[in-house]
C-alpha positions as CSV (number, residue, x, y, z in Angstrom):
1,X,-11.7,29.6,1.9
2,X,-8.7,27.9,3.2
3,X,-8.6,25.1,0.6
4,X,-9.5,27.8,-2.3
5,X,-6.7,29.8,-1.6
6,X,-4.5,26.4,-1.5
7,X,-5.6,26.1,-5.1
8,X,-4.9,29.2,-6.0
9,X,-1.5,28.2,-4.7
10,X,-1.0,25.2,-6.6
11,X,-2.5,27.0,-10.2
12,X,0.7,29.5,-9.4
13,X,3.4,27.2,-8.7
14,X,2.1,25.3,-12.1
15,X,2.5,28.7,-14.0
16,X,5.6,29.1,-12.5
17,X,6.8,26.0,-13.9
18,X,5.0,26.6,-17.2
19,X,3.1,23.4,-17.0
20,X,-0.3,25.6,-17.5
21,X,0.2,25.4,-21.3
22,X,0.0,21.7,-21.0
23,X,-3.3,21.9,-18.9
24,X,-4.9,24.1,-21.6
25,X,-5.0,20.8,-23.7
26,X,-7.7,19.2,-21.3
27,X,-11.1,19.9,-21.7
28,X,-12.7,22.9,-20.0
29,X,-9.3,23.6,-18.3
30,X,-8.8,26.0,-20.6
31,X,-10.9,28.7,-18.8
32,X,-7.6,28.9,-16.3
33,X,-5.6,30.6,-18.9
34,X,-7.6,33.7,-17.9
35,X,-5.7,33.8,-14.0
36,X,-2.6,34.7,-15.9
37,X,-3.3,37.9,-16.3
38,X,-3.9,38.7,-12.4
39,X,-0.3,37.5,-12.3
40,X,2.5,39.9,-15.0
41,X,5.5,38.3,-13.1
42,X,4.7,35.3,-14.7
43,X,3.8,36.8,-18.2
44,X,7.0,35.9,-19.4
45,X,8.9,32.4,-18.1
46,X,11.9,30.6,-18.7
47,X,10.7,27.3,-20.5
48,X,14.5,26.4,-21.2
49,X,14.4,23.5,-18.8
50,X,13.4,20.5,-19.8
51,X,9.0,19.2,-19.4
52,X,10.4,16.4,-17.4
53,X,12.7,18.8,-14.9
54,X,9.7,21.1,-14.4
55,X,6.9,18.8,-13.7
56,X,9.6,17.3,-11.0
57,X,10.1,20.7,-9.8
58,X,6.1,21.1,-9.3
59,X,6.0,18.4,-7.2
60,X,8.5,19.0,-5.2
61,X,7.7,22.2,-4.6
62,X,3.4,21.7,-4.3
63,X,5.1,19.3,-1.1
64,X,4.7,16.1,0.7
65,X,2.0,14.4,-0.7
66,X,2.3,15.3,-4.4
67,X,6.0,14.0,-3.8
68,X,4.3,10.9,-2.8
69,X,1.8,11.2,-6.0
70,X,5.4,11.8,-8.0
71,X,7.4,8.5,-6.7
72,X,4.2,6.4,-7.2
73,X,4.1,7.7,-10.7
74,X,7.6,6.8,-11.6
75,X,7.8,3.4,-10.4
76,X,5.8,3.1,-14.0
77,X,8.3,4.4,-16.5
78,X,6.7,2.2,-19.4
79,X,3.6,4.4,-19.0
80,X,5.5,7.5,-19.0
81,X,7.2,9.3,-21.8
82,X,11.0,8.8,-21.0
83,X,11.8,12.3,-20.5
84,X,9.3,13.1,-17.7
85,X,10.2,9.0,-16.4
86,X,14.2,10.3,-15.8
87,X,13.1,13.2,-13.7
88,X,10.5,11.4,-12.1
89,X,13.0,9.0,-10.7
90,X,14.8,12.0,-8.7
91,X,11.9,12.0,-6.5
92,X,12.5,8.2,-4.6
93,X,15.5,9.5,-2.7
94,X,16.9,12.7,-4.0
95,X,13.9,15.3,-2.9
96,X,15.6,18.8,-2.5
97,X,17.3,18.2,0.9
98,X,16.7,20.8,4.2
99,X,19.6,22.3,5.9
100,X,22.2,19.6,7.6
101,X,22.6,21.9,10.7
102,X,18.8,21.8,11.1
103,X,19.0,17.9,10.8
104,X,21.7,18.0,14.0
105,X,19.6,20.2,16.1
106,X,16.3,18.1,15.2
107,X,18.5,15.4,16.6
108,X,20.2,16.1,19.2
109,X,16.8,17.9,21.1
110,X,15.2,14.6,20.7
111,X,17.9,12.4,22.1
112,X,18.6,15.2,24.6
113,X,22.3,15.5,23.8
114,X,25.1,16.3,21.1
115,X,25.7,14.7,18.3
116,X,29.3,14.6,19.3
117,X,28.9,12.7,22.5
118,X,26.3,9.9,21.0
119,X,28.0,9.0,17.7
120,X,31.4,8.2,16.6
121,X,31.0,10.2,13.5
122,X,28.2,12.4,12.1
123,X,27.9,13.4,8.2
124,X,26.3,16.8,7.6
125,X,25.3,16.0,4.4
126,X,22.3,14.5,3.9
127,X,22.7,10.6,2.6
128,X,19.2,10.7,1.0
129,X,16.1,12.9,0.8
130,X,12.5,11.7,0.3
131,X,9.4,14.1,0.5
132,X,9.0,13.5,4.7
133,X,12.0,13.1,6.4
134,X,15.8,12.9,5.2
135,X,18.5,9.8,6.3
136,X,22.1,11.1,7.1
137,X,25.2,8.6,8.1
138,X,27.0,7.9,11.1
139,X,29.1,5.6,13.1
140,X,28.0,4.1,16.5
141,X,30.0,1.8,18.8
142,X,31.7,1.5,15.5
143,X,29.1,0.2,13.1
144,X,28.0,2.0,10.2
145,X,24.3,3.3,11.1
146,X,22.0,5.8,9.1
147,X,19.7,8.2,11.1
148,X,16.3,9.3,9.4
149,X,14.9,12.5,10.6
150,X,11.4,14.7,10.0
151,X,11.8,17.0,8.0
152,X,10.5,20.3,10.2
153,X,7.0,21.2,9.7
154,X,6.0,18.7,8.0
155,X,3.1,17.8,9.9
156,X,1.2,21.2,9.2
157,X,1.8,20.8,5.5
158,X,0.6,17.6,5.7
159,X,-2.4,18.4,7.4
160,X,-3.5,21.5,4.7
161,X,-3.2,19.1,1.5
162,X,-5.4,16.1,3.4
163,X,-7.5,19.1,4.3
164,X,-7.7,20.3,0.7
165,X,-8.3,16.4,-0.4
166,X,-11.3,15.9,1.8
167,X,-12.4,19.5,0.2
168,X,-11.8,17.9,-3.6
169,X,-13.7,14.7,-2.7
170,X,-16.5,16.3,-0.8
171,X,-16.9,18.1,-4.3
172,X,-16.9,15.0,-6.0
173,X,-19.3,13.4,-4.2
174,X,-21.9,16.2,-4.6
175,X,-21.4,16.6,-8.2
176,X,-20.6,13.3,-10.0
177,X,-22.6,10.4,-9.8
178,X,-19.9,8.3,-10.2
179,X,-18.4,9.0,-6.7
180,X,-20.7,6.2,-5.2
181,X,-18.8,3.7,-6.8
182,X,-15.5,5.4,-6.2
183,X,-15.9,6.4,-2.8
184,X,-13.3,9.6,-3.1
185,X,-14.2,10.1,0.9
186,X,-13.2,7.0,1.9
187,X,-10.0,6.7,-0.2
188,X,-9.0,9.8,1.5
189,X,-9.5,8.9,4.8
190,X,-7.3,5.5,4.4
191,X,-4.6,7.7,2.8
192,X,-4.9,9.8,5.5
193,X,-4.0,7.1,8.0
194,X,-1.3,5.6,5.8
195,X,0.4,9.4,5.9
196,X,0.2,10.3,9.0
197,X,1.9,6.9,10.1
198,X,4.8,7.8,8.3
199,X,5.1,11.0,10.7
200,X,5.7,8.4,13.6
201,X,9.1,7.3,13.2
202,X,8.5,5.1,16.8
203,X,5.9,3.3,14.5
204,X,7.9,2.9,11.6
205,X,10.9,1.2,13.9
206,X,8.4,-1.3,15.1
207,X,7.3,-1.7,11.5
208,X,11.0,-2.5,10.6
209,X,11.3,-5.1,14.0
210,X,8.3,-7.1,12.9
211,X,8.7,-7.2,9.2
212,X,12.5,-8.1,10.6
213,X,11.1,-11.1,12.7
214,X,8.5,-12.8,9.8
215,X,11.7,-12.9,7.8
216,X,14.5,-13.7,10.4
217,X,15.7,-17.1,8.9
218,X,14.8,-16.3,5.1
219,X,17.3,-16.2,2.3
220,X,15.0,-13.6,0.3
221,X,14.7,-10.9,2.4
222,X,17.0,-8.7,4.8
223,X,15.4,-5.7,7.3
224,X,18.4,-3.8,8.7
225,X,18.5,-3.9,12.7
226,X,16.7,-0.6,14.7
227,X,18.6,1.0,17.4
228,X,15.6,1.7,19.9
229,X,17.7,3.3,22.7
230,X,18.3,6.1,19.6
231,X,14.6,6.2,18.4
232,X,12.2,8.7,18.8
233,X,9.1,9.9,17.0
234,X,11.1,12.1,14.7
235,X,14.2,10.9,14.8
236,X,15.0,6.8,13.7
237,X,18.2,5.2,14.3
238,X,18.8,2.0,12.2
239,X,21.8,-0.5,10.7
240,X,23.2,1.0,7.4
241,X,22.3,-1.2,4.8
242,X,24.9,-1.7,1.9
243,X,23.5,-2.8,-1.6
244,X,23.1,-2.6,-4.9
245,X,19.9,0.0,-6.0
246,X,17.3,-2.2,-7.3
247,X,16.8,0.1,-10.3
248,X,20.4,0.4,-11.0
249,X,20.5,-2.7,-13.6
250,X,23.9,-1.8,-15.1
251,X,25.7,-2.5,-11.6
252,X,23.5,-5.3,-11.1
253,X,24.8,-7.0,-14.1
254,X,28.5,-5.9,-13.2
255,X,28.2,-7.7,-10.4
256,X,27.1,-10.9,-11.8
257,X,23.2,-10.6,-10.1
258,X,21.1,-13.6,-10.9
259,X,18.5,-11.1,-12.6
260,X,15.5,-13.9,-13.4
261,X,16.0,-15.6,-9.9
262,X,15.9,-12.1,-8.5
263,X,12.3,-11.8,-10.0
264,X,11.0,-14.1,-9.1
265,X,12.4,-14.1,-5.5
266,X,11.0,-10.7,-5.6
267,X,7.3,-12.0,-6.6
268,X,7.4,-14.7,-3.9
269,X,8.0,-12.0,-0.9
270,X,5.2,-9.9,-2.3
271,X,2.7,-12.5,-2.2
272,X,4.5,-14.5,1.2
273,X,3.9,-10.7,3.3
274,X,0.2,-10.5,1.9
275,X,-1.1,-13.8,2.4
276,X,1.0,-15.4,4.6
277,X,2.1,-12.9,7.1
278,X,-0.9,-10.1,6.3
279,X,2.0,-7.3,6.9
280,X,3.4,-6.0,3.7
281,X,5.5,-3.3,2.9
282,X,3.4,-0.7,1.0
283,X,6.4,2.1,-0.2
284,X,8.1,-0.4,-2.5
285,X,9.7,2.0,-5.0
286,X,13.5,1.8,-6.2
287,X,14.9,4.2,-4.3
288,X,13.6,1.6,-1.1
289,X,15.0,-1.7,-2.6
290,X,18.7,-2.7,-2.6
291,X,20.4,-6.0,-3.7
292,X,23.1,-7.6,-1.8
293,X,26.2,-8.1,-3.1
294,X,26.5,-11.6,-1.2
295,X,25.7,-14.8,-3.4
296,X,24.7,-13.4,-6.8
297,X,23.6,-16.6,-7.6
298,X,21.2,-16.7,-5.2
299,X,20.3,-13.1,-4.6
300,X,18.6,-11.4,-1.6
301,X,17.1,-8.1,-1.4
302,X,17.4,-5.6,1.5
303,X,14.3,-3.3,2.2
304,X,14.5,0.2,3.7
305,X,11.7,3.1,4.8
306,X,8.9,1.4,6.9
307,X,6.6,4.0,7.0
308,X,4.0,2.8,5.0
309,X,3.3,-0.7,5.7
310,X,-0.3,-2.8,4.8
311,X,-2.7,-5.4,6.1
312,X,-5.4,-6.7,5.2
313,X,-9.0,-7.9,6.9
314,X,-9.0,-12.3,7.5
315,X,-12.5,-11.7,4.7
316,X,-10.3,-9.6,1.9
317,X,-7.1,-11.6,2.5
318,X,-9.0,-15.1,1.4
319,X,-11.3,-13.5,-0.8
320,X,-8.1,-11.7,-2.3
321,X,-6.4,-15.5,-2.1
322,X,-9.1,-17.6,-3.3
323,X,-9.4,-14.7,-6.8
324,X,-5.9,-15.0,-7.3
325,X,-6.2,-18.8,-7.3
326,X,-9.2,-18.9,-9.9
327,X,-7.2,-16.2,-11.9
328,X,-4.1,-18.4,-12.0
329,X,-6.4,-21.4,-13.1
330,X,-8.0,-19.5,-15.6
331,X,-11.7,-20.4,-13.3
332,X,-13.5,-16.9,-14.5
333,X,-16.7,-18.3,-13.5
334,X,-15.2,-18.6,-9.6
335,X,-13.9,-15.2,-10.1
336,X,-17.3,-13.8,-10.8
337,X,-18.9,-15.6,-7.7
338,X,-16.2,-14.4,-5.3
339,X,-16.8,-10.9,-6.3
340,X,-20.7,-12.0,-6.2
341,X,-20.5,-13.5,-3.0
342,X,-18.1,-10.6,-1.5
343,X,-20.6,-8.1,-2.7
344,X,-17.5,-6.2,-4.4
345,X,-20.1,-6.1,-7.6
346,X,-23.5,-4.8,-8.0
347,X,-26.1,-7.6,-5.7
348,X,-27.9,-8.1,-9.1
349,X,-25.0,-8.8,-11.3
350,X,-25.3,-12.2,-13.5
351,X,-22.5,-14.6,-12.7
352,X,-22.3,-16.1,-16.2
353,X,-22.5,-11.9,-17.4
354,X,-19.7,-11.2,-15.4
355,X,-17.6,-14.1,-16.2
356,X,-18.2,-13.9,-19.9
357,X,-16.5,-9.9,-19.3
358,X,-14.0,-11.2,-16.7
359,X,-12.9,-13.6,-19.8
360,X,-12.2,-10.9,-22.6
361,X,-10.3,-9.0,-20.7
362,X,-8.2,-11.4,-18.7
363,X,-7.6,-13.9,-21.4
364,X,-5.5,-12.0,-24.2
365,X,-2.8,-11.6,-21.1
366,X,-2.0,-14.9,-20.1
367,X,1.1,-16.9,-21.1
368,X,2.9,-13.2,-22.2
369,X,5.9,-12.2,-20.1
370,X,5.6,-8.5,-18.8
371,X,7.1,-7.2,-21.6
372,X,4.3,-7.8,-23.7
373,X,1.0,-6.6,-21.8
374,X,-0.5,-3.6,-21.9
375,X,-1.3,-3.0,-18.3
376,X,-2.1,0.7,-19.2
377,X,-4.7,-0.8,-21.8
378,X,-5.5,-4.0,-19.2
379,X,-6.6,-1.7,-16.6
380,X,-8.8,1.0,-18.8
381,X,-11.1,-2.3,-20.1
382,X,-11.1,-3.4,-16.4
383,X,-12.3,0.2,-15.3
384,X,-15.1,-0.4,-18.1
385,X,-15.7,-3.7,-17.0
386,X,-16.1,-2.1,-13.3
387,X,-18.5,1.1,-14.2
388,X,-20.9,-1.6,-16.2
389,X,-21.2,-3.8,-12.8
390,X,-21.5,-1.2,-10.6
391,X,-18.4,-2.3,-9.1
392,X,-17.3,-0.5,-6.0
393,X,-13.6,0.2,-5.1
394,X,-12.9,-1.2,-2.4
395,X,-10.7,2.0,-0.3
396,X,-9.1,-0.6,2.0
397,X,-7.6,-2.3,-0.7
398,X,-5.9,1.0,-2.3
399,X,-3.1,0.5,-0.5
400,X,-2.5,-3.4,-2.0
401,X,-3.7,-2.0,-5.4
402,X,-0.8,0.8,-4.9
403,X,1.9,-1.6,-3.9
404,X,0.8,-4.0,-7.1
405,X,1.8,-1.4,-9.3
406,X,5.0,-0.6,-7.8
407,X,6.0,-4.2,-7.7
408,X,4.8,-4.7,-11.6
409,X,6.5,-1.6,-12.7
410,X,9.9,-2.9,-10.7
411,X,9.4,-6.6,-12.3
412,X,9.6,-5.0,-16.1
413,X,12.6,-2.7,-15.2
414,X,14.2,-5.3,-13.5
415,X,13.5,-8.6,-15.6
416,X,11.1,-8.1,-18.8
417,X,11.2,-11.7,-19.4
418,X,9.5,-13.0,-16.0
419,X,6.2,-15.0,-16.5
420,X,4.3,-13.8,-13.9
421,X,2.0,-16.9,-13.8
422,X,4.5,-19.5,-13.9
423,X,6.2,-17.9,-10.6
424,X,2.7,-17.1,-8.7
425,X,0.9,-20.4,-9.4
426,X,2.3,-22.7,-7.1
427,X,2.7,-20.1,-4.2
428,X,-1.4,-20.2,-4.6
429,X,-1.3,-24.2,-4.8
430,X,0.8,-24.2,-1.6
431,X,-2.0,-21.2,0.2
432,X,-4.7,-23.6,-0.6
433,X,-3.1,-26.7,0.8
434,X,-2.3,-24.6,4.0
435,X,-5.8,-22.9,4.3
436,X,-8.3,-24.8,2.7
437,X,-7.8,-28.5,3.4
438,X,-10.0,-30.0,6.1
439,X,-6.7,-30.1,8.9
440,X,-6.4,-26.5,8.6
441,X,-10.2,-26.2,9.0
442,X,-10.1,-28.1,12.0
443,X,-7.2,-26.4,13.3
444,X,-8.6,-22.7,12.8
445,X,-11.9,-24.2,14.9
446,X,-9.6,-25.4,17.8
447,X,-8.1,-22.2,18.0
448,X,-11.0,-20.1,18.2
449,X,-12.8,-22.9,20.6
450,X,-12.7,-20.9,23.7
451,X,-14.4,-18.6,22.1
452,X,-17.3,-21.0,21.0
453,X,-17.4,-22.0,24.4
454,X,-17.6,-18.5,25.7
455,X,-21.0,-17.7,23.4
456,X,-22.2,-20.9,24.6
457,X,-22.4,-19.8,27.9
458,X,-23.6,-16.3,27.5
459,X,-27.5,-18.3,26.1
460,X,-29.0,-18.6,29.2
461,X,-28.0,-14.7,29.8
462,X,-29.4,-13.9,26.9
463,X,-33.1,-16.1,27.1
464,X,-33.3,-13.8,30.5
465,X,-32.4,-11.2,28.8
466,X,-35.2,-11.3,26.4
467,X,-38.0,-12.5,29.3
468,X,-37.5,-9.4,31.0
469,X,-38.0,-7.6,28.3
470,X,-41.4,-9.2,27.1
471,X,-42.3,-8.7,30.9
472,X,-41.9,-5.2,30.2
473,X,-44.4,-5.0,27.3
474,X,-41.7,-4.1,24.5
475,X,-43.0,-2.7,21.2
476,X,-43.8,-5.7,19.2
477,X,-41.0,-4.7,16.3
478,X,-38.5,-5.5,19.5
479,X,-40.7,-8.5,19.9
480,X,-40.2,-10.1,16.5
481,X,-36.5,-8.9,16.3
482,X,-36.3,-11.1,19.9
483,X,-37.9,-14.1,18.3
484,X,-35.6,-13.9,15.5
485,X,-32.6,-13.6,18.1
486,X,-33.7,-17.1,19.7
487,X,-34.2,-19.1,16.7
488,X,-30.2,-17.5,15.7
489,X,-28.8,-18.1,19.3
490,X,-30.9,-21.6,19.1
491,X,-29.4,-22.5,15.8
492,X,-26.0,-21.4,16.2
493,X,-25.2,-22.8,19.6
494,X,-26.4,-26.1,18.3
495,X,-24.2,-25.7,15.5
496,X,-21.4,-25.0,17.7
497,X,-22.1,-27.8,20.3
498,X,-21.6,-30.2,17.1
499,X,-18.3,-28.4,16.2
500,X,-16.9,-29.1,20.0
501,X,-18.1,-32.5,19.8
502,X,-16.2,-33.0,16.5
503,X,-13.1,-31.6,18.1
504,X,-13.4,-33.5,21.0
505,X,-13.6,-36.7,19.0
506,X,-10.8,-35.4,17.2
507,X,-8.6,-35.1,20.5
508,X,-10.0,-38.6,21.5
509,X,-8.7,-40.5,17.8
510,X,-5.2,-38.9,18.2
């Protein structure tokens, strides 16, 4: 009853913004036009304001997540009509705001003092709003710091819409056949995990320190310092960072920004936080990026807003890797066996099927800078590609897929001109030389050699194991799934008696 009266809700904010009319157009939608008439307040509406002012105002009001829904949207202004794109925008850093003075109490109960007595100086007005917490500025010990805060309640709110979600897919799932490919349950349930980190600002601090730390000596990317004596769950003390907006191109330009080198600085840390550290930052919106003003020539961006940060499982990072790499190379066959092999497609899909489909829609892209690909048309033919291969989604990877289209829809804002290709290509060369070559085969068995060792000596547990059990007169299924277990324990400890003789050979030649 909960979630129906939640959609009640939602149907009455979207009259109230006069968005139903547009909802009418969709097919069988139409029937809603009827609930109008249980409401006369709303009989007659101001539609003066803009359609791009009042689908902004819908989302913030509808809350938290749809604000989420809202800044993903508008990282993709080529998609959108450029009306709707502008007031879009508004809702990376400029949500409606909640009172200052609530902001200072939030504060100072958490760090169990005034603001007064902790900071040098303390603005009232917010610096920035975004659909969870709000930043403000200050001064302490005389450096220029920024302090994030939840906004109050947010938690409940957040709770009723993941509630309502789980409601929607459970729906789905009963009613369209498609949902076993989709898997709307699952999708919800990662989302869920991803937004209720963002209510830990403890989490998000140690977010900031590690991303921080893989990037310590790089000339690409700078994390702002955290403040931890300052930090609580809802309350996040961090350096003020001082840059350029990535989406602001016109100040960028001013200031004499190597735009192209930018780019392509900006597709090397993308791919260097997936596959190389496996901790990427998942939020990357403009209202998140800056530019510093230091060495235009050689540009380096400044990230903020660690809440939502990715990793990936060791299987989907090289399968991920090793697809990229055959992409790059144009190896469509090796893409349709990795998706074979990772059992991502249908277990009776034809390889040289899948290639041949793989091919026709890939192909037509390359050698194209971003301003001339259709991604809006790309991905529709891979969705068809998908449905006829019974190709699952893969809810883990939501959250990379996510980030991949904030990142392209930042690249053709920022420089339309970027080949994508030319600027990934060798990052995949270099992964390849680092992961696949014999050395770094050798190197990941050394590491995991104790434990090797450790299954080793847990066989002659085992063999008892499975006499005591045959003693006891087990069913024979229990039997057969035994025998099975020896000839697997049998095989694999030989195997891995060969692999520490290899490595100790390999210690004995150096």
């Amino acid at each position: 009853m909960k979630q129906i009266l939640r959609l009640i809700k939602i149907y009455i904010v979207i009259m109230r913004n006069s968005l139903d009319k547009d909802i009418f157009n969709f097919k069988y939608l139409w029937v809603f036009k009827f609930f109008r008439i249980l409401f006369p307040n709303l009989w007659i509406r101001n539609t003066s304001i803009s359609r791009g002012e009042r689908i902004k105002n819908t989302f913030e009001e509808l809350g938290p997540i749809f604000v989420k829904l809202g800044q993903t949207i508008s990282t993709r202004k080529d998609l959108l009509p450029s009306d709707i794109a502008e007031e879009l925008v508004k809702l990376q850093d400029k949500v409606k705001p909640f009172s200052g003075e609530v902001a200072k109490k939030e504060i100072e109960v958490a760090l169990s003092d005034t603001v007064d007595n902790i900071f040098d100086d303390f603005d009232i007005n917010p610096l920035a709003s975004a659909s969870v917490a709000q930043v403000h500025s200050a001064k302490l010990n005389n450096k220029d710091i920024i302090i994030k805060v939840l906004r109050p309640g947010i938690e409940k709110l957040i709770k009723n819409d993941i509630n309502l979600m789980y409601f929607l897919a459970n729906t789905i799932d009963k009613f369209w056949e498609e949902s076993k490919r989709l898997k709307p349950k699952e999708i919800v349930s990662e989302y869920e995990k991803v937004i209720y980190g963002e209510l830990d600002l403890v989490k998000e601090a140690s977010n900031a320190n590690l991303l921080r730390k893989n990037f310590e000596e790089s000339t690409y990317l700078y994390v702002p310092e955290i403040y931890w004596d300052y930090t609580r769950q809802n309350v996040l003390v961090m350096e003020r960072i001082f840059g350029i907006q990535i989406s602001d191109i016109k100040e960028l330009n001013e200031n004499q920004i190597n735009i192209k080198r930018l780019a392509e600085k900006g597709v090397e840390i993308f791919f260097t936080q997936v596959f190389q550290h496996n901790f990427f930052h998942a939020d990357m919106h403009p209202g998140n990026i800056f530019v510093s003003y230091e060495n235009p020539e050689d540009p380096k961006y400044c990230a903020v807003d660690f809440g939502i940060m990715g990793s990936l499982s060791e299987s989907d990072q090289k399968y991920l890797a090793l697809n990229f790499q055959a992409f790059f190379r144009r190896d469509y066959k090796k893409v349709a066996e990795l998706h074979v092999d990772s059992g991502w497609v249908g277990e009776n899909t034809r390889v040289d099927e899948f290639e041949n489909s793989i091919r026709s829609v890939c192909e037509p892209i390359f050698e194209k800078p971003l301003k001339e690909i259709s991604f809006g048309n790309l991905l529709l033919r891979l969705f068809s590609v998908a449905r006829q291969y019974d190709m699952n989604v893969q809810p883990q990877l939501v959250l990379l897929q996510k980030t991949l289209l904030n990142i392209e829809g930042l690249g053709r804002d920022l420089y339309p001109d970027l080949d994508l290709w030319v600027t990934a290509k060798p990052f995949f060369e270099n992964w390849a030389k680092n992961n696949m070559s014999l050395s770094s085969i050798v190197k990941k068995m050394s590491k995991n050699s104790t434990k090797f060792i450790d299954e080793i000596t847990d066989f002659p547990e085992t063999m008892s194991l499975i006499k005591k059990k045959l003693k006891n007169n087990e069913s024979q299924k229990e039997i057969n799934q035994l025998k099975s277990q020896i000839k697997n324990t049998q095989l694999k400890n030989m195997i891995l008696f060969l692999i520490l003789a290899f490595m100790i050979l390999l210690e004995a030649i150096k």
